[in-house]
N, CA and C atoms as an extended XYZ file, in Angstrom:
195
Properties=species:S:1:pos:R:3:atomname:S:1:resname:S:1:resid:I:1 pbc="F F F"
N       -53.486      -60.102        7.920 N   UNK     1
C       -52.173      -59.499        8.018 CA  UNK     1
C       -51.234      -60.273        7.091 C   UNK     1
N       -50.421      -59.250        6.601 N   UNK     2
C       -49.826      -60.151        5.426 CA  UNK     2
C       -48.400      -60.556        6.326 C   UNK     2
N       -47.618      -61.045        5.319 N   UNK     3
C       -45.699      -61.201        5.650 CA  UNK     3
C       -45.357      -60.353        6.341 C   UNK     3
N       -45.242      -59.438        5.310 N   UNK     4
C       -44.544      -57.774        5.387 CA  UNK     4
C       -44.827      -57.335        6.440 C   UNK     4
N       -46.286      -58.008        7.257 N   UNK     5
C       -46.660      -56.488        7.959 CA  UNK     5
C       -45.789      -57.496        9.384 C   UNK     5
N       -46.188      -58.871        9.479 N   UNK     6
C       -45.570      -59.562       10.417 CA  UNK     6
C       -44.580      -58.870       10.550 C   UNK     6
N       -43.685      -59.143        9.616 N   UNK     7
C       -42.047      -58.898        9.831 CA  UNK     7
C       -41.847      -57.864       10.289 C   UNK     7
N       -42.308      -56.479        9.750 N   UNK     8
C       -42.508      -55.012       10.194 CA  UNK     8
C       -42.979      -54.802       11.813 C   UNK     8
N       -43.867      -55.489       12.301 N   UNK     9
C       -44.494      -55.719       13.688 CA  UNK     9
C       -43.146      -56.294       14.253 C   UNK     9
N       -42.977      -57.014       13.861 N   UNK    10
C       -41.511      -57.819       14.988 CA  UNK    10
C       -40.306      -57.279       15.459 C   UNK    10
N       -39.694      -56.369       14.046 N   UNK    11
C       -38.654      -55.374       13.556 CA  UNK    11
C       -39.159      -54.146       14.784 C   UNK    11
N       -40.158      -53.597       14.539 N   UNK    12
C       -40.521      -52.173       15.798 CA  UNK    12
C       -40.601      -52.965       17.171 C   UNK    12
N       -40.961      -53.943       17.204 N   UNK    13
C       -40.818      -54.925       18.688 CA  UNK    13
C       -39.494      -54.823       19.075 C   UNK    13
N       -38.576      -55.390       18.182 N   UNK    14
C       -37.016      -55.733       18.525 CA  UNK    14
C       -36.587      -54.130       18.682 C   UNK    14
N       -36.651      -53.367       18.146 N   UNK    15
C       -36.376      -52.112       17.668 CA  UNK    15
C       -36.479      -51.208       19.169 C   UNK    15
N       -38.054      -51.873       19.889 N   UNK    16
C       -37.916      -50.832       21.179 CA  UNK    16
C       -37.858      -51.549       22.228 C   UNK    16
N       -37.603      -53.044       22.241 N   UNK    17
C       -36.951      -53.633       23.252 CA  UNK    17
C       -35.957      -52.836       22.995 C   UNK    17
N       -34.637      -52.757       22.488 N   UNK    18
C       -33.281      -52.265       22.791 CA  UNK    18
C       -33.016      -50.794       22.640 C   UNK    18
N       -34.162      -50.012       22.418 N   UNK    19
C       -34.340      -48.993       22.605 CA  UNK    19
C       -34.348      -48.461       24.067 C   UNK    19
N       -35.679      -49.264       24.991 N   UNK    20
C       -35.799      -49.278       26.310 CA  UNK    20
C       -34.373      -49.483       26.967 C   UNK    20
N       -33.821      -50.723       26.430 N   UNK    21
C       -32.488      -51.251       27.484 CA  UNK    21
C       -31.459      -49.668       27.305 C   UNK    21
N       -31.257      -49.471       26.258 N   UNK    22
C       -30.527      -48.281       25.814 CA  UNK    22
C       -30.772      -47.111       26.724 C   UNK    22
N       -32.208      -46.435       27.043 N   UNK    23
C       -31.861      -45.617       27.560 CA  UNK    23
C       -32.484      -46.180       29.221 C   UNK    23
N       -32.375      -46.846       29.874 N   UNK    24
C       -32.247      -47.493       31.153 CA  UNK    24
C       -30.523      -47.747       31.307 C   UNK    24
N       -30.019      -48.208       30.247 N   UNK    25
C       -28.540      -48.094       30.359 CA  UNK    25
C       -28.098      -46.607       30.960 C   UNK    25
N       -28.390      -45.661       30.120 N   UNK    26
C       -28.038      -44.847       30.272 CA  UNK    26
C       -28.565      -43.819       31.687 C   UNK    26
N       -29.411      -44.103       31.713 N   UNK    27
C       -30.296      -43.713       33.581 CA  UNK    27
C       -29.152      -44.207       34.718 C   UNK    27
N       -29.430      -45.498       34.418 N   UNK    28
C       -28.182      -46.388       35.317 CA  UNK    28
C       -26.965      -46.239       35.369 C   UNK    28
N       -26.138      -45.626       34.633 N   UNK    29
C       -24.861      -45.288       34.314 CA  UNK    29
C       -24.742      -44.548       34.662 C   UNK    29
N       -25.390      -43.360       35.181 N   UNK    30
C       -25.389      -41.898       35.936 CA  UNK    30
C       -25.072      -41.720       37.458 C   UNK    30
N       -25.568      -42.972       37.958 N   UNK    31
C       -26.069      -43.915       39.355 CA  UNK    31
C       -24.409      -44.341       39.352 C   UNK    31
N       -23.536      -43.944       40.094 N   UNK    32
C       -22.377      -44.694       40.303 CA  UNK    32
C       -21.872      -45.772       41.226 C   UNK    32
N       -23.358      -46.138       41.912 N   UNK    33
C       -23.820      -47.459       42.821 CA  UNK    33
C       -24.613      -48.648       42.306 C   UNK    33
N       -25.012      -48.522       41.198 N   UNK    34
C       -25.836      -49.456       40.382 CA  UNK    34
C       -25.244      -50.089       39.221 C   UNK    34
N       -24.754      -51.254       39.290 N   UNK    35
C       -24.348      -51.721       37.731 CA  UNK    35
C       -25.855      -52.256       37.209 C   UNK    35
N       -26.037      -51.903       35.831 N   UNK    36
C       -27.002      -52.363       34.915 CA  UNK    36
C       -26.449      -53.146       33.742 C   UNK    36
N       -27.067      -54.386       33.870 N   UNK    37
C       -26.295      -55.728       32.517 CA  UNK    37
C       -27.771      -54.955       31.217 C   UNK    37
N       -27.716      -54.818       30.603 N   UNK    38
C       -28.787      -54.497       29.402 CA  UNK    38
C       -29.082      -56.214       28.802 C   UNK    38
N       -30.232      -56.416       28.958 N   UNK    39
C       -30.301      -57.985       28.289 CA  UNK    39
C       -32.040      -57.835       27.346 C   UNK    39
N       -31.741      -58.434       26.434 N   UNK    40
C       -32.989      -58.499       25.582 CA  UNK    40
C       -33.271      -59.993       25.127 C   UNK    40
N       -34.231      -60.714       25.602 N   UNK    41
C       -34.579      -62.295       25.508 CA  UNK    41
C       -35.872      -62.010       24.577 C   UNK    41
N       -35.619      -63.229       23.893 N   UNK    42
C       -36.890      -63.531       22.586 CA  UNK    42
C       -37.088      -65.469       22.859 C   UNK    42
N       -38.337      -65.302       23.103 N   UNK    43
C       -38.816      -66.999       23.393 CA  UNK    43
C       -39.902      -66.978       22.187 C   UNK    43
N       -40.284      -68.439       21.750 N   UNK    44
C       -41.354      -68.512       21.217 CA  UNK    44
C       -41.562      -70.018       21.705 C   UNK    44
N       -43.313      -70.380       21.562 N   UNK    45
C       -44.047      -71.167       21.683 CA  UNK    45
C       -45.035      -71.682       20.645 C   UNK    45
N       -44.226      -72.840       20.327 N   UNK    46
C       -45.665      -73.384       19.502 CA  UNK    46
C       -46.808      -73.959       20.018 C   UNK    46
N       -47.666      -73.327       19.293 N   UNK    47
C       -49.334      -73.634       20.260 CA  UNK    47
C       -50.012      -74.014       19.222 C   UNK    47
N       -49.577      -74.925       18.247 N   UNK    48
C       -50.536      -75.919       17.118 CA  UNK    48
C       -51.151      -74.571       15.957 C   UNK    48
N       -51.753      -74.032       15.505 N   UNK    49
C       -52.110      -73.320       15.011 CA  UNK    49
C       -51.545      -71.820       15.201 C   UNK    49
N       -50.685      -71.551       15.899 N   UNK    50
C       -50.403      -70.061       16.257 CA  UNK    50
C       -49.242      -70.322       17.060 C   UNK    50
N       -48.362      -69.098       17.229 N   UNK    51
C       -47.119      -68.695       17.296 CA  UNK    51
C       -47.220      -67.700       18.712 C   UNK    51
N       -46.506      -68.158       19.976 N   UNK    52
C       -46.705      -67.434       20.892 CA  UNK    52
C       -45.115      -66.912       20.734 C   UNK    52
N       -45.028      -65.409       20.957 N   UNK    53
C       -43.419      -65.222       20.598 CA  UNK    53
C       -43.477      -64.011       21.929 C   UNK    53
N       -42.641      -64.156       22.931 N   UNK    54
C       -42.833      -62.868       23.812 CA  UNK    54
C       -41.119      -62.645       23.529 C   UNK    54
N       -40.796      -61.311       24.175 N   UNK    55
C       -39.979      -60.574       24.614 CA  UNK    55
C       -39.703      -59.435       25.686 C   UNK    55
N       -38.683      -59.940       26.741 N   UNK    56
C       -38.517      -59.680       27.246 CA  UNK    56
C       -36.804      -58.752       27.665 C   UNK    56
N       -37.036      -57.803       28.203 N   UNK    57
C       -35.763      -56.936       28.548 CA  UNK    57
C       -35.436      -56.865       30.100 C   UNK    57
N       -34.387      -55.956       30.133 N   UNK    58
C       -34.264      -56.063       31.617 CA  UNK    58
C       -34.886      -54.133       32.214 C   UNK    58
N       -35.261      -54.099       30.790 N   UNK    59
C       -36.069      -52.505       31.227 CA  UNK    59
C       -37.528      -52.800       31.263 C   UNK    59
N       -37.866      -53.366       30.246 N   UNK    60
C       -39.773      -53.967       30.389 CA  UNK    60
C       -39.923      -55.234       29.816 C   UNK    60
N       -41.080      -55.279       29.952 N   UNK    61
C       -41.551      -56.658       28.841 CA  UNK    61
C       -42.305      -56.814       28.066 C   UNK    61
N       -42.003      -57.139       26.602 N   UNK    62
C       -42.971      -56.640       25.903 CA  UNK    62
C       -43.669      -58.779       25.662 C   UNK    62
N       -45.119      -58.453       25.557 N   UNK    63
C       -45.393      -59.592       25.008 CA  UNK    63
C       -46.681      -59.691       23.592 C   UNK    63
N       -46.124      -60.130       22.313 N   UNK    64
C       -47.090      -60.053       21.545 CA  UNK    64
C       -46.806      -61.514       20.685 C   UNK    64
N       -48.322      -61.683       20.091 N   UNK    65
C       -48.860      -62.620       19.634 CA  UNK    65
C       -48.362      -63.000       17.701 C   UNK    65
């Protein structure tokens, strides 16, 4: 896998984390008993040879390598 494709993989990651929060926002907002905070968290881990990077929302969780 080259750069490009990394970066491209990460970009559609970020892209439908806040996609998800977006329309869970909008589910929740309909609900006039439910407040929904929209939150999108990005961690990474160095593991000596490789890159543990998850992400997490408050609609799902995505986790990739």
């Amino acid at each position: 896998m080259v750069t490009q494709d990394i970066g491209r993989v990460l970009l559609n990651i970020i892209n439908n984390a806040f996609y998800a929060v977006s329309e869970k926002s909008k589910v929740e907002s309909s609900m006039s008993d439910v407040h929904y905070e929209p939150k999108v968290t990005v961690s990474t881990t160095n593991l000596g040879d490789m890159v543990e990077i998850k992400y997490q929302t408050t609609a799902v969780v995505f986790r990739s390598i």
